[in-house]
C-alpha positions as CSV (number, residue, x, y, z in Angstrom):
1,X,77.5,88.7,102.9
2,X,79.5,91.8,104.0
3,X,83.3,92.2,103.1
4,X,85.8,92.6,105.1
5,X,88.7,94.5,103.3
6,X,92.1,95.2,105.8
7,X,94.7,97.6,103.7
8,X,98.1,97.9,104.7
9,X,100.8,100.2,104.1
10,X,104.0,97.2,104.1
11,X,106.3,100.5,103.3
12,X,108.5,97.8,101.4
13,X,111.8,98.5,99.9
14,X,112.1,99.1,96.1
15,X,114.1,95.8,95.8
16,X,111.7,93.4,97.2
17,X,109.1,92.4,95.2
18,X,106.2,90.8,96.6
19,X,104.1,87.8,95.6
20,X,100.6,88.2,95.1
21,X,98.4,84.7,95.5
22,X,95.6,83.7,94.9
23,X,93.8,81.3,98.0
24,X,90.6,79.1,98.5
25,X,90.6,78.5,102.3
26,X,88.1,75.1,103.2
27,X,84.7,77.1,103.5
28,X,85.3,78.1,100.0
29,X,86.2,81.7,100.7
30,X,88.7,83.2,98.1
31,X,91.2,85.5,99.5
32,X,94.6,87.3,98.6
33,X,97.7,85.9,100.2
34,X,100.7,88.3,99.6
35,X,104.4,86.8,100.2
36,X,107.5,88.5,100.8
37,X,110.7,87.2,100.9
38,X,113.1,89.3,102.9
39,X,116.5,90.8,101.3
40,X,119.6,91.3,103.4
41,X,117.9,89.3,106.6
42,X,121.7,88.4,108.2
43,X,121.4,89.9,111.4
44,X,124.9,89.8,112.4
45,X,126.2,92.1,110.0
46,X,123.6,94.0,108.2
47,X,122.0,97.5,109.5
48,X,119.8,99.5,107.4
49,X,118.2,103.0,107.6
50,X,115.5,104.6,105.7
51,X,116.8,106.3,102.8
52,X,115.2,109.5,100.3
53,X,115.8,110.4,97.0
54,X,118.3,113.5,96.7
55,X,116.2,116.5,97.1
56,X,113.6,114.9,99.3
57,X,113.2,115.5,103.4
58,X,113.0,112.4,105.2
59,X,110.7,112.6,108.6
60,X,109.9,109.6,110.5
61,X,109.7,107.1,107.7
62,X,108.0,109.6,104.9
63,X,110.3,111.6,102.2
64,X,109.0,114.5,101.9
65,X,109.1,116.7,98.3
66,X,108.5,120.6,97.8
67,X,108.5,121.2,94.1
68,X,109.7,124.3,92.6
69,X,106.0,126.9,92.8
70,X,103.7,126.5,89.7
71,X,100.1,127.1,90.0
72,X,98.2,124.2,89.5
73,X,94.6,122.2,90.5
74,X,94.5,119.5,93.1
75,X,94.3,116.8,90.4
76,X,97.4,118.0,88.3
77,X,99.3,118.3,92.0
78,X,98.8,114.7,92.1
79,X,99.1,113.6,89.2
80,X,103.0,115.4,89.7
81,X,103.5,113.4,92.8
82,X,102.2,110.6,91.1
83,X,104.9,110.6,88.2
84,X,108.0,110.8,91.2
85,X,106.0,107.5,92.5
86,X,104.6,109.2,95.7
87,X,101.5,111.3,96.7
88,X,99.8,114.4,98.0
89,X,100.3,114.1,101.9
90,X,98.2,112.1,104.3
91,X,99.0,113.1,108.2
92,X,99.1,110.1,110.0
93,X,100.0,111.3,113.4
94,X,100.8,114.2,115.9
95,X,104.4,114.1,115.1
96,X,103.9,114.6,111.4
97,X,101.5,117.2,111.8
98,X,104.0,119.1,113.7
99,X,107.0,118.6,111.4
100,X,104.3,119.7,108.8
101,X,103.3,122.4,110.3
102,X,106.6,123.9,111.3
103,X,107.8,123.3,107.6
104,X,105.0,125.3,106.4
105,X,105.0,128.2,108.3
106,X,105.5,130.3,105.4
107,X,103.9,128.8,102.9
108,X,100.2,127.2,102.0
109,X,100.9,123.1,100.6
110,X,98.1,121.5,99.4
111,X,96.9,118.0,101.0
112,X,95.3,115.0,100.0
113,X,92.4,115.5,102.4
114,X,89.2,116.3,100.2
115,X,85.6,117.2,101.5
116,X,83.7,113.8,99.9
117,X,80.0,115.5,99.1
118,X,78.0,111.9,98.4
119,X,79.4,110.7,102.1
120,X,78.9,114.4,103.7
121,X,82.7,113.9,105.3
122,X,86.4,114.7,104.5
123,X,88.7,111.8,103.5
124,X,92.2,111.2,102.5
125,X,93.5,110.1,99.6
126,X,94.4,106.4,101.0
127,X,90.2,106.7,101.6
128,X,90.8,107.0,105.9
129,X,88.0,109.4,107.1
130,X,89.8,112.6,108.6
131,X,90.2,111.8,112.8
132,X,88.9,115.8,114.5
133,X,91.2,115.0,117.3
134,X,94.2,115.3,115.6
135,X,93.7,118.4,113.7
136,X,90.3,121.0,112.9
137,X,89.9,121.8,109.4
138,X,89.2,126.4,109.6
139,X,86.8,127.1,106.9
140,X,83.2,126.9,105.6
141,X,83.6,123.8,103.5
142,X,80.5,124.7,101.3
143,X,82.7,126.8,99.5
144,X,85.5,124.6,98.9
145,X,86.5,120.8,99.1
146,X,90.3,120.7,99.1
147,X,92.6,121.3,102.4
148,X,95.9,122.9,102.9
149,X,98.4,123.3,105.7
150,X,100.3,126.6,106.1
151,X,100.6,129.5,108.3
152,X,100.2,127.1,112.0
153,X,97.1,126.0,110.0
154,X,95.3,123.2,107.9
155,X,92.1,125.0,106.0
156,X,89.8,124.6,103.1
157,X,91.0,126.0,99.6
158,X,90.1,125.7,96.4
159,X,90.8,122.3,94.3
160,X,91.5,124.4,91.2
161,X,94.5,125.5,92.8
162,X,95.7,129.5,93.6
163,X,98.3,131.8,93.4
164,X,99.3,131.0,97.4
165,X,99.3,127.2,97.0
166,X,102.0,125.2,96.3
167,X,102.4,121.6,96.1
168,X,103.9,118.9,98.6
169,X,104.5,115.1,98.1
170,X,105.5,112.3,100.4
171,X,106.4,108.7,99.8
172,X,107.5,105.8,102.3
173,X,111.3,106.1,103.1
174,X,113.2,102.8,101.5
175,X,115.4,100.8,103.6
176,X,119.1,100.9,102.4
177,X,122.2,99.4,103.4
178,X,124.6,101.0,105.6
C-alpha cells in the first residue's frame, strides 16, 4: 500500500503551540491530526503584521539573515542557520528570486538546493525537486553539488565552501501585534 505523505509549511507564530494527535479513522487507517488553537482571534480590534528579529530582512513572509563572512562548508552553513532556528534558503517563487537576486548582486550566498547523486536531480532542503522554470542552475554539476545565487545568477559551487561564498538564512516571518 503506497503512502501518501502532504507537508505543510503552517508558518505559525512562536506563541501558538500546536497539538499533535494521534487518529484511527473507521477503515483502520492511523493518521496524524494536528490542532491549533488560534491566539488573538478578536477581529474587531486586533491587527497583526509579520514581524523579524532585529538584524533580519523581512520579504514577503521570510526574514532573511546575512551573517558577518566566515568561510565555511555547506553543512556548517546550516548548521549556523539552524542554531538562529531557521535555514539555508529555499526559493519558493518569482518574487523571491528577484528580491534574492537583487540582494545579491555583489555577493555569492549559498542555498539550500543540492545536486542529489542516488536520484540524478537537485532538491531543496524541505526535499521539493528544483522547478527549471523558475530559475536554470549555470554549471557542470559533475563537478560540484551545492548552488549559489550571486552576481544575477544561481550556479553550482562547491559544498566545502570558498573564499567568495558567504552564508544566507531565512525563517517564516511571526505574526505580532500591532
Amino acid at each position: 500500500m503506497a503512502e501518501n505523505v502532504i507537508y505543510a509549511d503552517l508558518n505559525l507564530p512562536e506563541s501558538t503551540t500546536p497539538r499533535l494527535q494521534q487518529v484511527t479513522d473507521v477503515q483502520g487507517s492511523t493518521y496524524a491530526e494536528l490542532r491549533v488553537k488560534a491566539q488573538g482571534t478578536d477581529a474587531a480590534g486586533s491587527h497583526s503584521s509579520a514581524a523579524c528579529p532585529k538584524q533580519w530582512e523581512k520579504h514577503g513572509r521570510k526574514c532573511y539573515f546575512f551573517p558577518p563572512f566566515k568561510q565555511q562548508d555547506w553543512n556548517s552553513s546550516r548548521e549556523e542557520c539552524a542554531a538562529m532556528g531557521s535555514d539555508l534558503v529555499v526559493i519558493d517563487n518569482e518574487d523571491e528570486l528577484h528580491y534574492l537576486t537583487e540582494r545579491s548582486k555583489h555577493n555569492y550566498y549559498l542555498l539550500g538546493l543540492t545536486y542529489s547523486e542516488r536520484e540524478q536531480k537537485w532538491k531543496w532542503i524541505n526535499s521539493v525537486e528544483h522547478d527549471p522554470a523558475l530559475f536554470n542552475i549555470i554549471g557542470h554539476f559533475r563537478a560540484y553539488h551545492c548552488t549559489v545565487i550571486g552576481f544575477g545568477k544561481v550556479q553550482i559551487a562547491p559544498c566545502g565552501g570558498s573564499p567568495t561564498t558567504e552564508n544566507m538564512c531565512e525563517r517564516a516571518a511571526t505574526m505580532s501585534e500591532r
